[in-house]
C-alpha positions as CSV (number, residue, x, y, z in Angstrom):
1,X,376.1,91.7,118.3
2,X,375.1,93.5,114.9
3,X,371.6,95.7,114.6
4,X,370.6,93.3,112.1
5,X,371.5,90.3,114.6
6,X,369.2,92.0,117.6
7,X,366.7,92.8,114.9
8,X,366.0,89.4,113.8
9,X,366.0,87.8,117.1
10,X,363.6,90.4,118.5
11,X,361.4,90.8,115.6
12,X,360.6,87.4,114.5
13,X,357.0,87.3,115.6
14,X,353.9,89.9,115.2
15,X,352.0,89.9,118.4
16,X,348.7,91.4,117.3
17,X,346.2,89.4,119.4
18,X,345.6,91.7,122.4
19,X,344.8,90.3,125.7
20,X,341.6,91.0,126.7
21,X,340.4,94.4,126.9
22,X,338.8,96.2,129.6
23,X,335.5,97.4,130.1
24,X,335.9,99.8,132.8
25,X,334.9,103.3,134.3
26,X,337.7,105.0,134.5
27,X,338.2,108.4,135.5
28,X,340.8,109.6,133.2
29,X,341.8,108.3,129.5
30,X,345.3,107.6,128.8
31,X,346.2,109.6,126.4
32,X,350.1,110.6,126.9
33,X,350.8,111.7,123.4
34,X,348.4,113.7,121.9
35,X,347.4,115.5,118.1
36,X,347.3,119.4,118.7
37,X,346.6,122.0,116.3
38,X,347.8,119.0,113.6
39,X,350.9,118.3,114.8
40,X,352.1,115.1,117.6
41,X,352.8,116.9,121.3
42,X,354.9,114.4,123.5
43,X,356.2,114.1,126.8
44,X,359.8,113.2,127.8
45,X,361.6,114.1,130.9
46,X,359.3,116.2,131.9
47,X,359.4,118.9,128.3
48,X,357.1,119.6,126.1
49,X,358.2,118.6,122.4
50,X,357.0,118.3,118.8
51,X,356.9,115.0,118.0
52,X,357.4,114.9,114.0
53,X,360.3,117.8,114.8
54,X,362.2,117.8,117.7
55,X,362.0,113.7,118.0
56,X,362.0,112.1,114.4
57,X,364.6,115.1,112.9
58,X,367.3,114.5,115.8
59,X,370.3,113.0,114.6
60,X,372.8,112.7,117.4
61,X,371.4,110.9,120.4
62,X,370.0,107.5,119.9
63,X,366.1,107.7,119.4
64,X,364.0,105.5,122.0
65,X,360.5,104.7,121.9
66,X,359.0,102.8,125.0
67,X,355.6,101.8,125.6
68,X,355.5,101.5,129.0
69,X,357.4,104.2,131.3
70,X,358.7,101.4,133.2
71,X,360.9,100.1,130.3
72,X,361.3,103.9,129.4
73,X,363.0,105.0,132.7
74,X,365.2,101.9,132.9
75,X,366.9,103.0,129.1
76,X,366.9,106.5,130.0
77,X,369.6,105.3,132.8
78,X,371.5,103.3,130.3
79,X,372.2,105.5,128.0
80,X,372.1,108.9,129.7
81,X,373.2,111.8,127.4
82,X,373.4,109.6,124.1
83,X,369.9,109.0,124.1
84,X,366.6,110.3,123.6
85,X,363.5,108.6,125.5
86,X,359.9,108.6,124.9
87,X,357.5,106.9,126.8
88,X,354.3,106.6,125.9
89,X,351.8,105.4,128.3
90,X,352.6,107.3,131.9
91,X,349.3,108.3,133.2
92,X,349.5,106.7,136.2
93,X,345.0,107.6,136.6
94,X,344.5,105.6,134.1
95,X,345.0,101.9,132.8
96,X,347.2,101.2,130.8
97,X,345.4,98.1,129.2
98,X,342.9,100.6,127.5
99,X,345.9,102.9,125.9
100,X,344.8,103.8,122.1
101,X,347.9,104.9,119.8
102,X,347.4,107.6,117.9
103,X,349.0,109.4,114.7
104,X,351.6,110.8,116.7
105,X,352.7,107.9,118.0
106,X,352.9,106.2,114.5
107,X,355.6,109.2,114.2
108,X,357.7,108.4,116.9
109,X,357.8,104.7,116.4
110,X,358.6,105.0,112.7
111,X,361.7,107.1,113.2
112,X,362.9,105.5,116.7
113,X,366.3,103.4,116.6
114,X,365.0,101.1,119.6
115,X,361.4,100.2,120.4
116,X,361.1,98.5,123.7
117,X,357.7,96.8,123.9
118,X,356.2,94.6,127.1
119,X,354.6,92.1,124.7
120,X,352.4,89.1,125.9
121,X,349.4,91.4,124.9
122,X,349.8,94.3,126.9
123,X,351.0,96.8,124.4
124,X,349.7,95.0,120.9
125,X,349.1,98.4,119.5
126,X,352.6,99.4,119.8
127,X,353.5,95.9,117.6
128,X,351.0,97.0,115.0
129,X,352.8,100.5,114.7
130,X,356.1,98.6,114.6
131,X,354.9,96.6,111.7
132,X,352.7,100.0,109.9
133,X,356.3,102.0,110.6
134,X,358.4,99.5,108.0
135,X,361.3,100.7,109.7
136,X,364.1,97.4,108.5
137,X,367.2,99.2,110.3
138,X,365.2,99.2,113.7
139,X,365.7,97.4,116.7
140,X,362.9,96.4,118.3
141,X,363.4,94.9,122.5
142,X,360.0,92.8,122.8
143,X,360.4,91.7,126.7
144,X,358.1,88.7,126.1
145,X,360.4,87.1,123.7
146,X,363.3,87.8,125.9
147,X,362.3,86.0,129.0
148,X,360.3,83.3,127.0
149,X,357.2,83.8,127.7
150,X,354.1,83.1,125.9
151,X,351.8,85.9,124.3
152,X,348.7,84.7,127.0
153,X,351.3,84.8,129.9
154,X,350.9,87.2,132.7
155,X,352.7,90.6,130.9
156,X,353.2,92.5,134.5
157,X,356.9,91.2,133.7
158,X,358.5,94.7,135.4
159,X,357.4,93.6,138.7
160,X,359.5,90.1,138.3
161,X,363.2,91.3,139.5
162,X,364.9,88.2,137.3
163,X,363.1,89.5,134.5
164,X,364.2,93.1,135.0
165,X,367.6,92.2,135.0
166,X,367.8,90.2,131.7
167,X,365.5,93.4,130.5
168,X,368.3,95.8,131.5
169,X,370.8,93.4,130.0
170,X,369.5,93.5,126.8
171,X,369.1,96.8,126.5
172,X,373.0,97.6,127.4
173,X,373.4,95.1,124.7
174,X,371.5,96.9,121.9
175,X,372.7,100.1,122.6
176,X,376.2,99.1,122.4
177,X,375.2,97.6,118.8
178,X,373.4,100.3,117.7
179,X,376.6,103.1,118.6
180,X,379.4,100.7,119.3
181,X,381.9,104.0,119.4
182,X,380.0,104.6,122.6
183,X,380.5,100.9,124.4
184,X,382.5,101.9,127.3
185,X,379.9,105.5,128.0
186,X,377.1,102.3,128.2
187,X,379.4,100.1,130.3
188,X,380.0,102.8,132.6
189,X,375.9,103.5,132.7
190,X,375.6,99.5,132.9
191,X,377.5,99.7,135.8
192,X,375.9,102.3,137.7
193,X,372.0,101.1,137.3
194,X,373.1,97.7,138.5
195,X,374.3,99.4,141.0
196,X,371.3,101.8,142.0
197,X,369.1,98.7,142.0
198,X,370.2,97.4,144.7
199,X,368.7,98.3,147.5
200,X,365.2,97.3,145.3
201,X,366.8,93.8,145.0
202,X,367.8,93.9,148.6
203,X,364.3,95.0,150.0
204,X,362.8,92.1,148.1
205,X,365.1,89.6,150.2
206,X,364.3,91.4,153.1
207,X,361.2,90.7,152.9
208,X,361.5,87.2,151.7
209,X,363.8,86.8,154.8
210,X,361.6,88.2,157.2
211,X,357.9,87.3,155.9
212,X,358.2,84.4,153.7
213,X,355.1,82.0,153.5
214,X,353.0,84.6,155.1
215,X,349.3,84.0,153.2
216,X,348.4,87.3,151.4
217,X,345.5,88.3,149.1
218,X,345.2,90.4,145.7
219,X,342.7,91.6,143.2
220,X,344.6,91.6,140.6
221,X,347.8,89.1,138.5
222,X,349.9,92.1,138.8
223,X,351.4,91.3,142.4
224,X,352.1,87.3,141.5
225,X,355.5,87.9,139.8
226,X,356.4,89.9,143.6
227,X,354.5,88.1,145.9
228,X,356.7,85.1,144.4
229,X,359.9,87.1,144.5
230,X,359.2,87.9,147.7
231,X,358.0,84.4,149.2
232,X,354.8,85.7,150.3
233,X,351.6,82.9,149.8
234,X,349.4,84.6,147.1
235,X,346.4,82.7,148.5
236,X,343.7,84.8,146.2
237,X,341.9,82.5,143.3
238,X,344.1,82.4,140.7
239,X,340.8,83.0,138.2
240,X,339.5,85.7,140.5
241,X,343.0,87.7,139.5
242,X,343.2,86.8,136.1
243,X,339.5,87.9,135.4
244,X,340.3,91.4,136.7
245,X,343.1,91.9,135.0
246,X,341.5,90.8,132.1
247,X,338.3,93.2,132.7
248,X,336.1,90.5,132.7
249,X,333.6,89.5,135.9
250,X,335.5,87.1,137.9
251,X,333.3,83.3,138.7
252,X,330.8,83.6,141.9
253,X,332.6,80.6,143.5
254,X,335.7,82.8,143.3
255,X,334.3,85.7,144.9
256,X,332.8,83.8,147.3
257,X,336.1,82.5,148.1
258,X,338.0,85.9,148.0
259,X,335.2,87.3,150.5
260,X,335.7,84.3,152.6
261,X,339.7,85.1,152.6
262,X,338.9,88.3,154.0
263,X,336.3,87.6,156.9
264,X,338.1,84.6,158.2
265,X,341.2,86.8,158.5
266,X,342.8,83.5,156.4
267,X,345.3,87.4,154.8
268,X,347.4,89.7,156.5
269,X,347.3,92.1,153.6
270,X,345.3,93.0,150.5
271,X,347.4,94.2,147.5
272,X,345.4,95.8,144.6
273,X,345.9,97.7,141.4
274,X,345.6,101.4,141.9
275,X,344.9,101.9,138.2
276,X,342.0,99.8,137.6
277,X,338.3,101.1,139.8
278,X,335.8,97.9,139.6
279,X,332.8,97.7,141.8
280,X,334.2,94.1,142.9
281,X,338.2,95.9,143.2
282,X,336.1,98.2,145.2
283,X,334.0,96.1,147.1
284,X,337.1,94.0,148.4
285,X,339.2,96.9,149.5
286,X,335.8,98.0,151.6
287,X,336.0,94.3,152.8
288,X,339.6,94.2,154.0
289,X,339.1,97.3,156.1
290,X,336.1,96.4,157.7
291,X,338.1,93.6,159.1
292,X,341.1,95.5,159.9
293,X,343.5,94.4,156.6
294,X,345.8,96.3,155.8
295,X,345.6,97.5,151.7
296,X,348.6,98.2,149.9
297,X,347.8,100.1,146.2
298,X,350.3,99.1,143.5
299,X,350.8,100.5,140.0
300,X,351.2,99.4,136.8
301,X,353.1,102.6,135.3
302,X,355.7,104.7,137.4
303,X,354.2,107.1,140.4
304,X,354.6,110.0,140.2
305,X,355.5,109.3,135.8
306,X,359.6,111.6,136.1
307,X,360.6,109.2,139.0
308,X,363.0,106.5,138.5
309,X,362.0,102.9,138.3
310,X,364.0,101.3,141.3
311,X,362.9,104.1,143.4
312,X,359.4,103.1,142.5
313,X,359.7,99.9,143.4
314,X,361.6,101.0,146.4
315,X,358.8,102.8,148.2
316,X,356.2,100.5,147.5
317,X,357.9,97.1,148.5
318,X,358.5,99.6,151.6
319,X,354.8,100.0,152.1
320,X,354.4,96.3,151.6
321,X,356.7,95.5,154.3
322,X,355.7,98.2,156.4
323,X,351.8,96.8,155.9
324,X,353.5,93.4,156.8
């Protein structure tokens, strides 16, 4: 597959609507990449670099720009020494959903060979810098679009394993388009992230073997893509979740029915977004322990931000099991 092939199948669409944004208290700002003393600082595997130098001038490795750290960690593995990764939003005190892009990271995605974007609304800034950036020779991985999903849809795609493989898929793919000389370095890469991810893949049917169809409650969309994976019954109102995710204040009836989930003991667990602190988040957590449910914290960017996905994922599927 050509650049120009991957281009045009990954860039055919502008997703500029953002889902809706969220009105929060938060105790810290994402702000990963930051303007100091008028130049871009960034972050990426764990140094300290000029953006608009170090980044943008290199010429040998391949030049990556991921939104999400998520997407990020899972190139970096690919393409090991022949590329150069920058993730932007890592904060994992902050959400992500409130991320605002900054000159800086205009820089980096104008001069990256491979933008990896979540899509379905998630990361609509990151499209917008895609399209300001006028880059014609980039390729640009929009995980939406790959797994078919539509721009409304429920973008916590990372925590859906099937979707994570046709993610890492792709990727191999359009780093062996971009530096075909280096095909069998990627294979060999390929290769040796499938097989780290295994023992992520095999904790989900673990759990699916051991637990399936037990009924389990959330505060948030972010767990349905796992709880299905893992054949746990996400009981929770569907609107309740999506409302939260969403920042907006979820329906009476639905809280009613969430609080009614939790008192009648109808759960064995409570799963909620670690990055994301709403008085009705917060309220239900209190709820769950006061009758003796278990609460499991999740995150939508990688704890702690140099640690590799599957062993993310690992540790807390083990703490989901372990709540089990």
């Amino acid at each position: 597959m050509s650049n120009d092939q991957s281009n045009s199948q990954r860039n055919n669409s502008q997703e500029i609507t953002p889902r809706g944004r969220r009105m929060r208290k938060r105790t810290a700002i994402i702000l990963i990449v930051i303007i100091a003393a008028g130049a871009g600082v960034g972050i990426w595997a764990g140094v300290t670099y000029n953006v608009n130098n170090a980044f943008c001038s290199a010429s040998a490795p391949i030049k990556i720009v991921a939104a999400e750290n998520f997407w990020g960690s899972l190139v970096s593995q690919l393409g090991g020494s022949q590329v150069e990764v920058l993730s932007i939003v890592t904060d994992p005190n902050a959400d992500p959903h409130e991320y605002e892009s900054n000159t800086a990271n205009a820089r980096a995605f104008s001069c990256a060979n491979l933008v990896i974007v979540n899509g379905a609304g998630y990361d609509s800034w990151a499209l917008q810098l895609i399209s300001a950036g006028n880059n014609p020779g980039q390729t640009v991985l929009n995980v939406q679009e790959l797994v078919g999903q539509a721009i409304g849809a429920n973008p916590h795609f990372w925590y859906n394993p099937a979707f994570v493989n046709e993610t890492v898929n792709a990727m191999y793919n359009d780093l062996v388009a971009i530096d075909p000389a280096n095909a069998t370095y990627f294979t060999q890469q390929y290769v040796a992230l499938n097989a780290s991810l295994g023992p992520y893949i095999q904790k989900i049917a673990a759990i699916k073997n051991q637990y399936a169809n037990v009924k389990v409650a959330s505060t948030e969309s972010i767990f349905v893509y796992l709880a299905n994976a893992t054949g746990l019954d996400l009981i929770s109102p569907p609107d309740f979740m999506d409302a939260i995710s969403e920042g907006n204040d979820p329906a009476a009836s639905d809280v009613a029915t969430f609080q009614n989930q939790l008192t009648s003991h109808s759960v064995q667990i409570l799963v909620y977004n670690n990055q994301t602190v709403t008085p009705i988040t917060t309220q239900m957590q209190n709820l769950a322990k006061s009758n003796n449910i278990p609460v499991v914290g999740i995150s939508e960017t990688v704890v702690p931000p140099n640690t590799q996905f599957q062993d993310w994922m690992f540790a807390e599927l083990v703490s989901i099991q372990n709540a089990l």
